[in-house]
C-alpha positions in Angstrom: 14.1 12.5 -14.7 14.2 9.1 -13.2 12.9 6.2 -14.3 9.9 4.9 -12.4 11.6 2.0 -10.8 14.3 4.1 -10.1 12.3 6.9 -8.6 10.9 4.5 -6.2 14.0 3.4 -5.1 15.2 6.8 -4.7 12.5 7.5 -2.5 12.0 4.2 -0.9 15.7 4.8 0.7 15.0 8.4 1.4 12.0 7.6 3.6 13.8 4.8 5.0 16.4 7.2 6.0 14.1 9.5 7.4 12.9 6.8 10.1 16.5 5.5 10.9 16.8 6.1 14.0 12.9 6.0 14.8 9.6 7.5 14.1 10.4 11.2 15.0 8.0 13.7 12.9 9.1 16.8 14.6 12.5 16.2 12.9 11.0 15.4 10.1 9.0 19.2 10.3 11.7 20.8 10.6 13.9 19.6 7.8 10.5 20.8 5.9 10.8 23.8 7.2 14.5 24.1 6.1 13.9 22.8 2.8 15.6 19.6 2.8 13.3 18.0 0.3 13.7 20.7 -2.4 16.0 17.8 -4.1 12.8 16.3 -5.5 10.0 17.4 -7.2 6.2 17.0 -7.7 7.3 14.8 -10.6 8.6 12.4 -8.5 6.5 12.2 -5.6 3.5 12.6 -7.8 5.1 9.3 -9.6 5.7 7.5 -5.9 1.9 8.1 -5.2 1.1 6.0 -8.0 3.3 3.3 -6.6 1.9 3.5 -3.1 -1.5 3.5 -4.5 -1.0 0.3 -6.2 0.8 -1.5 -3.5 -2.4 -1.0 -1.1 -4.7 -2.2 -4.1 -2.9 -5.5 -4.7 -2.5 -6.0 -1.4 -6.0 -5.5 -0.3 -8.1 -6.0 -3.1 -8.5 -9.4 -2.6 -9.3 -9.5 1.4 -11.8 -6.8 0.8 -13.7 -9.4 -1.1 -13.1 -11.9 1.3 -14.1 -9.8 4.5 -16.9 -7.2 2.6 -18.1 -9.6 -0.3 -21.4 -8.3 -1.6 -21.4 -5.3 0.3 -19.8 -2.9 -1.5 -20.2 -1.3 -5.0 -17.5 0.3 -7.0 -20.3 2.0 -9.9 -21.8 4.0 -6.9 -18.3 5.4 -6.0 -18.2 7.0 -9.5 -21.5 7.8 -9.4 -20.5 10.2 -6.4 -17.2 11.5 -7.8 -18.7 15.0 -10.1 -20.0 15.8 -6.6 -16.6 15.3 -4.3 -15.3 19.2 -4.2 -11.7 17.9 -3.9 -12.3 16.6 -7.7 -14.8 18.7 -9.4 -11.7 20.8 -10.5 -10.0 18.1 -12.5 -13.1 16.9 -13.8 -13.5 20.4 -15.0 -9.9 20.4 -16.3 -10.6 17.1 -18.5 -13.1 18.3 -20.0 -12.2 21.4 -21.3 -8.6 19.8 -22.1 -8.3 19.5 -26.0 -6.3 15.9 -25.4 -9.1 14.6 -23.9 -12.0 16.1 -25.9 -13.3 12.8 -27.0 -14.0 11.5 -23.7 -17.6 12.2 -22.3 -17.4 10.4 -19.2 -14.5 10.7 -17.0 -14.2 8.2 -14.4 -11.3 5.9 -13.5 -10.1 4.7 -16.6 -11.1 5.1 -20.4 -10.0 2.7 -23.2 -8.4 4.0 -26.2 -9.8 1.1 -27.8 -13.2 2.2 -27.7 -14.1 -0.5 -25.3 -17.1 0.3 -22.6 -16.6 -1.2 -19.3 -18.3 -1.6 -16.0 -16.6 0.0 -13.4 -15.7 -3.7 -12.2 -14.3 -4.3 -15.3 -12.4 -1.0 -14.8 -10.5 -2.3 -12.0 -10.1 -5.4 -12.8 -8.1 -3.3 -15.7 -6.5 -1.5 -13.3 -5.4 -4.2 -11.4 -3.7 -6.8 -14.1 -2.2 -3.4 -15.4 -0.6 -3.0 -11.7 0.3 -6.3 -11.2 2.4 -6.7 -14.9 4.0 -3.6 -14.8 2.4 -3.0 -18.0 1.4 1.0 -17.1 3.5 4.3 -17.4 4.2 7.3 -19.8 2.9 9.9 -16.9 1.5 12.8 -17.7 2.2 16.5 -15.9 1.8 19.9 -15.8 4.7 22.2 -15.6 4.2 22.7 -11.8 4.6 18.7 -11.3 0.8 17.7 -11.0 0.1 14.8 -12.3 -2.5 14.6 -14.7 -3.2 10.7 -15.7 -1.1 7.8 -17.1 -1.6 5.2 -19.8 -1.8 1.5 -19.3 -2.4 -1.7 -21.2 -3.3 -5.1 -20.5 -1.5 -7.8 -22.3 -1.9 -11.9 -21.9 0.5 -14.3 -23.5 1.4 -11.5 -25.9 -1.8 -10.9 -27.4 -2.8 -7.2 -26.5 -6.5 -6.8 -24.4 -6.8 -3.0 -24.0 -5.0 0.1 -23.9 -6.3 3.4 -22.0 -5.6 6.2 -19.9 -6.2 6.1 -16.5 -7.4 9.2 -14.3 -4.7 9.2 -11.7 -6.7 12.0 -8.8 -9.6 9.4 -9.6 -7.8 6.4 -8.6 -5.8 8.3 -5.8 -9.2 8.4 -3.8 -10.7 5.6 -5.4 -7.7 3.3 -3.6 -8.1 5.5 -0.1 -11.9 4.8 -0.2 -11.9 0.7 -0.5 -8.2 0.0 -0.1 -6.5 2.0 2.7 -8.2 -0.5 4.5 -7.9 1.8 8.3 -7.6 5.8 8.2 -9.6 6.9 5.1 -11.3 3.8 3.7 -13.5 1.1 4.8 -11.8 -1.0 7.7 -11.6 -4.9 7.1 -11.5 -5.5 10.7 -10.8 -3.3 14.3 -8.1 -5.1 16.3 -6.5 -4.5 20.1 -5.6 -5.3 23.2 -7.4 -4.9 26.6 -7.7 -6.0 30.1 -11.2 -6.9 30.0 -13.1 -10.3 28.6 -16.1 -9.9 27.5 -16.6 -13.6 27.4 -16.8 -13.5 31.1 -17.6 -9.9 31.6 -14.7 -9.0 33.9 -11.5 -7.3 33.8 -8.5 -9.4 33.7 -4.9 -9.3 35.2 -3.6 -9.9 31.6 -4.2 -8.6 28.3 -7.0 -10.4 26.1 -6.6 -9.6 22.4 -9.8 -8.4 20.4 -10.4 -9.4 16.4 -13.4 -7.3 15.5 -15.8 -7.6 12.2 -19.1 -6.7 11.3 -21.6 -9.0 10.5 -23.0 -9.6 7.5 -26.6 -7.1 6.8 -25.3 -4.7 9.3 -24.2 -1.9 6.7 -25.6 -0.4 3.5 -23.6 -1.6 0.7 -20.2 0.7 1.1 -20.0 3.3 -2.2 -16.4 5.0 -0.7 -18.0 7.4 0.8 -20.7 5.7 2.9 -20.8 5.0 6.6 -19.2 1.6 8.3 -20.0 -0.2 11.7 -15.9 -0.9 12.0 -15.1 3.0 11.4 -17.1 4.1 13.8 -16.2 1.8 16.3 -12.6 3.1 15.9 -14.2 6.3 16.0 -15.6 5.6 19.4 -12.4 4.1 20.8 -10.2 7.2 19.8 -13.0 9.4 21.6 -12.1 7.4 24.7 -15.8 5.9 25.0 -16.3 2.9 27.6 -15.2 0.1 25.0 -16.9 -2.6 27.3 -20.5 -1.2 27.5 -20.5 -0.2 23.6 -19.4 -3.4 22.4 -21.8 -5.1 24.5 -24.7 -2.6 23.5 -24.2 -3.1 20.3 -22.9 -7.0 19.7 -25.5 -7.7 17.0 -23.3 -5.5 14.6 -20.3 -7.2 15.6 -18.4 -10.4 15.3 -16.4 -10.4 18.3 -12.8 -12.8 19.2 -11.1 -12.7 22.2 -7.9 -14.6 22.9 -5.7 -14.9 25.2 -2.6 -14.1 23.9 -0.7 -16.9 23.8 -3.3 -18.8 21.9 -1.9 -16.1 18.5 1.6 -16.1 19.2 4.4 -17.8 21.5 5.1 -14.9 23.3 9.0 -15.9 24.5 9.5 -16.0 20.7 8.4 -12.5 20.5 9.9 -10.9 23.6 13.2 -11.7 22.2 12.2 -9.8 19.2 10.9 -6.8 21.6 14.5 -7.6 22.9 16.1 -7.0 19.8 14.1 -4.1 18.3 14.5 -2.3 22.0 10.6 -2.0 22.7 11.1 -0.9 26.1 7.9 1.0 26.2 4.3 -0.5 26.5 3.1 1.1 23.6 5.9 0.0 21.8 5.9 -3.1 23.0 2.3 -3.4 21.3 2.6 -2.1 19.2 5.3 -4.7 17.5 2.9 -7.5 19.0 -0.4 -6.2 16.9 2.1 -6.2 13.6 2.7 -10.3 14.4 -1.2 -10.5 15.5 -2.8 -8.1 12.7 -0.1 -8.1 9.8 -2.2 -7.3 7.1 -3.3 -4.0 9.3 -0.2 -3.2 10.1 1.4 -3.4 6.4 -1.8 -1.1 5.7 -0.9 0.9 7.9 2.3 1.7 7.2 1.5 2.5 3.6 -1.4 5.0 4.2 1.5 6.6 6.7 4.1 7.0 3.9 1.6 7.6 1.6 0.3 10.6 3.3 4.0 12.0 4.4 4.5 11.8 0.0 1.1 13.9 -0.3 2.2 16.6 2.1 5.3 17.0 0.3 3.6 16.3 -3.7 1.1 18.9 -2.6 3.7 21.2 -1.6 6.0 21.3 -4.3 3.2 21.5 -6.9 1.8 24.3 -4.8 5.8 26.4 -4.5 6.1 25.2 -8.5 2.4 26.4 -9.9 3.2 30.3 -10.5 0.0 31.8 -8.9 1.6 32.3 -5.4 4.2 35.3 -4.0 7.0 34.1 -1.8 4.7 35.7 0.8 2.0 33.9 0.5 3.7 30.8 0.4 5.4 31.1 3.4 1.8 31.8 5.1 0.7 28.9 3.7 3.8 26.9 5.3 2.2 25.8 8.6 -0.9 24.4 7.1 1.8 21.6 5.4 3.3 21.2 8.8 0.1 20.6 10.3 -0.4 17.8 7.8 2.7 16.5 8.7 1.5 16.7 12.6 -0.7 13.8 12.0 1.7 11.8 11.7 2.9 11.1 15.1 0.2 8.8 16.1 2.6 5.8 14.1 5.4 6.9 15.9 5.5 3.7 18.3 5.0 1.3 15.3 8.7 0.2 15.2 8.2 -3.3 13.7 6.0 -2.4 11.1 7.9 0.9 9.5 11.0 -1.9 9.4 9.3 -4.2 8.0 7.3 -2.3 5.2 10.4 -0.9 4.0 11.4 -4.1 2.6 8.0 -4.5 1.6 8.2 -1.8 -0.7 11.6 -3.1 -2.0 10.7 -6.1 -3.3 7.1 -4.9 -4.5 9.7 -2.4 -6.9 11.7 -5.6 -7.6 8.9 -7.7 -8.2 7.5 -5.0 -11.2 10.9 -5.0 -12.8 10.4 -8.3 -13.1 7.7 -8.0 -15.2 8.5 -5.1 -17.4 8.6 -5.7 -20.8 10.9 -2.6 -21.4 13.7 -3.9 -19.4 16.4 -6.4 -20.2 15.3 -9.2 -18.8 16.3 -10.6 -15.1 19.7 -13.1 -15.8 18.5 -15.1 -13.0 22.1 -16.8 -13.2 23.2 -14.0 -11.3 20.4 -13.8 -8.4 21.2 -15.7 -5.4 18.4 -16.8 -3.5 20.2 -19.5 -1.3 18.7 -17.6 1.7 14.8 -18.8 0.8 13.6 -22.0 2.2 11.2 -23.8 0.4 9.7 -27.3 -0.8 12.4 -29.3 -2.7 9.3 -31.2 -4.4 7.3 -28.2 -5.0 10.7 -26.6 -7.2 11.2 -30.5 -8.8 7.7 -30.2 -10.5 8.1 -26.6 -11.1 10.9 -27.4 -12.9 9.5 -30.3 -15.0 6.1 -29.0 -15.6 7.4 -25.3 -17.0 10.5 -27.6 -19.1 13.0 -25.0 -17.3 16.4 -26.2 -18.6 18.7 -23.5 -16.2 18.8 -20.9 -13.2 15.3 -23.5 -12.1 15.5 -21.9 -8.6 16.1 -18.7 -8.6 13.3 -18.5 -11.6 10.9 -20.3 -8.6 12.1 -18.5 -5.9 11.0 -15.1 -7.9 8.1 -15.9 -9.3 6.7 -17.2 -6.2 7.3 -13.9 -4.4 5.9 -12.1 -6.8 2.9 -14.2 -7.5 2.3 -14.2 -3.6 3.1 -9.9 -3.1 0.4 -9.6 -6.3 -2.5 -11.3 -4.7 -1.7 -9.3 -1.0 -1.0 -13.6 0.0 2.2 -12.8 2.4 2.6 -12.8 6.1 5.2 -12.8 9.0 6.1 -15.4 12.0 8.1 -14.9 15.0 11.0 -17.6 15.5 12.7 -19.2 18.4 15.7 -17.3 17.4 14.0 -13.8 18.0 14.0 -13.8 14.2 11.4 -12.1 12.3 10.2 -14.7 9.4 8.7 -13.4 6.1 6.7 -16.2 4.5 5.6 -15.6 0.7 2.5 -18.0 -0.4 1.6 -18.4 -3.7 -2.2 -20.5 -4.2 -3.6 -21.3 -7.8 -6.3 -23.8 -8.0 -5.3 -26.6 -5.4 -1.5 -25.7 -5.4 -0.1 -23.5 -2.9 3.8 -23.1 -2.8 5.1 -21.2 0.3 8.5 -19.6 0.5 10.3 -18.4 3.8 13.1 -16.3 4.9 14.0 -14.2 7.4 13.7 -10.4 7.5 17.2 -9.7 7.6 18.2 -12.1 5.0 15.8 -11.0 2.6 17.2 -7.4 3.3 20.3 -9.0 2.0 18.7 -10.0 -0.7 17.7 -7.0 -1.9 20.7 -5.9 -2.0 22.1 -7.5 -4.9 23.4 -5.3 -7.8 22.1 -7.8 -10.2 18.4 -7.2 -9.8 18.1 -4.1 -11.2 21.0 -4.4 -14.4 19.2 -3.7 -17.4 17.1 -0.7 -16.6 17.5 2.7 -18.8 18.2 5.5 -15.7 16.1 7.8 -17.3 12.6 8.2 -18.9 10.7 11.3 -20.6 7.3 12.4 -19.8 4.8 15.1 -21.4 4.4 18.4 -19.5 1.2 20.1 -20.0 0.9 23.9 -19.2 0.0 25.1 -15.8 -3.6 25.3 -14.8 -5.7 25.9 -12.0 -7.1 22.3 -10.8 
């Protein structure tokens, strides 16, 4: 089957496809229904889960600490996991699974090394493992589920731990703390309305909201616990009387109101609007909460894909496992579609589906980057004459790293992937009716921060050399099919 990389790629593009010409689920229910997936496999979306998953951890791992710091705990998610029905059965399976009969407590990850860690610690594992492309050789049943993967950590070649990792675990380990909106715990609730609460009147214009909750509010969040941000999002969806609740309950919440032109010149974005043929209000807001609440937005967009990948992983494990007639699995049909139903609540977010595309193109390039399998990048070949940067910045880059050739494009590239690894990237609006990616990579009292524009970076991308170097193919270990 595919290699990793090249599985993601594969499926990158055929999502992108899917959204071409805009966010229309009911044609994407009906090429379900006429089996227009059946080209793939649980293998590989099973594989493309774990590559979602770990773009929403690095992203958000680090502004979870920044917006929840002390109030949350990690332990007490496992502690709750042998009681979460949807994983009791592959607890179960683990431990009556001959390959894993050493292991008495299955959580996220378990080092082959025989090293205990704290869940922290676990992560943390996790995490550099993501980050370094130093994780793979997946393991599946015959049906295409996706049993658990190996990782190790490695820093300035000296090897620090090597360990399976418990991929189901993880899976809603990374939608409890780092979906960051629909499953998880929210950082923030953001939105527009024609109301200020400042002055407790309704306006002509829209005032945009930032919403957190103060610090004390909530019990320490274990994954499964409540949140004051989740239900306020609750509240809105149930059409509640915004006003009045946020004003009965403002010692929960940290509230901001603007004006919108205090975020965001907003001629610079109706151009954009102009370009990207908003010409419906929800649209049109749509595209101006991804300028106003990026990091939201990206979110977002990734929990969307990544639940479109679970309908159809679930489903093609489910046609592949052998327990079912043709009968019943036509029966069971319309339960996916429903799944897929959900969808359509994205279906006016234009700006950020185009956007997290790329996203997800360069997170992919970024990894090959740092995979010690692969021939390595011949930057000679890489053009990045589209970035914009600080000539001084690349001059001491240069000298302080003794870089004798290719100095730029070995900048340019590891600044973008420093930057997409610590979740540190962000977009502008320009005069131009441009959309402006801007990389930033901080360490200690340095922060380098690298620009270019959407489109060009979609160029970018596209360059042949990036990917040279990268064996098509990769084997992985089937075990037989069980119940889990």
């Amino acid at each position: 089957m595919n290699n990793y990389l090249n599985n993601n790629i594969v499926l990158i593009n055929m999502y992108e496809n899917l959204y071409a010409n805009g966010i229309r689920i009911d044609e994407i229910i009906q090429m379900f229904k006429k089996g227009e997936f059946a080209q793939y496999s649980g293998f590989d979306f099973g594989r493309f889960r774990v590559f979602v998953d770990g773009c929403l951890l690095l992203l958000n791992k680090e502004k979870l600490n920044r917006y929840y710091k002390d109030e949350y705990c990690f332990a007490k998610f496992i502690d709750k996991v042998s009681d979460d029905p949807q994983l009791i059965p592959y607890i179960n399976y683990i431990q009556n699974e001959d390959l894993f009969s050493e292991i008495e407590d299955v959580g996220l990850y378990h080092s082959m090394e025989g090293k205990l860690k704290r869940t922290w610690d676990q992560v943390w594992t996790i995490r550099n493992a993501l980050a370094h492309m130093q994780y793979g050789n997946f393991q599946f049943q015959e049906s295409g589920q996706l049993i658990c993967y190996y990782l190790y950590n490695k820093d300035k070649g000296v090897r620090k731990d090597v360990g399976i990792v418990f991929e189901p675990i993880l899976h809603e380990f990374v939608k409890s703390f780092f979906s960051n909106y629909s499953f998880g715990i929210p950082f923030r609730n953001t939105f527009f309305m024609k109301y200020s609460m400042k002055n407790m009147r309704k306006t002509l214009r829209m005032r945009y909201y930032e919403i957190t909750s103060l610090k004390g509010v909530d019990e320490v969040y274990d994954g499964y616990s409540e949140n004051s941000i989740a239900n306020l999002i609750k509240r809105m969806n149930d059409m509640v009387d915004l006003p009045a609740y946020l004003s009965d309950n403002k010692n929960k919440f940290d509230i901001k109101e603007y004006k919108i032109s205090e975020k965001i010149n907003e001629n610079h974005f109706r151009r954009i609007a102009k370009n990207y043929e908003l010409n419906d209000k929800n649209k049109y807001f749509y595209g101006l909460k991804t300028f106003l609440d990026f990091e939201t937005e990206i979110s977002n967009f990734l929990v969307h894909i990544g639940q479109l990948n679970e309908v159809l992983y679930e489903y093609y494990v489910f046609l592949n496992c052998g327990k079912y007639s043709k009968t019943q699995i036509k029966e069971a049909e319309p339960l996916f579609e429903q799944k897929l139903g959900e969808l359509k609540e994205d279906e006016s977010d234009v700006i950020a589906f185009d956007i997290g595309f790329t996203f997800m193109k360069i997170m992919n390039f970024a990894l090959r980057t740092e995979d010690d399998d692969y021939e390595k990048l011949d930057y000679a070949k890489v053009d990045v004459s589209m970035f914009f940067y600080d000539e001084e910045a690349l001059r001491k880059y240069v000298i302080d790293n003794s870089i004798k050739k290719d100095g730029t494009q070995k900048y340019v590239v590891e600044r973008i992937r420093n930057s997409l690894m610590h979740g540190n990237f962000n977009i502008e609006a320009t005069s131009r009716g441009e959309i402006l990616v801007i990389f930033t990579d901080t360490y200690n009292k340095r922060s380098d921060v690298i620009k270019v524009t959407l489109n060009k970076l979609k160029v970018f991308l596209c360059q042949p050399s990036l990917y040279v170097g990268i064996p098509s193919e990769t084997d992985v270990m089937l075990f037989q099919r069980q119940d889990i």
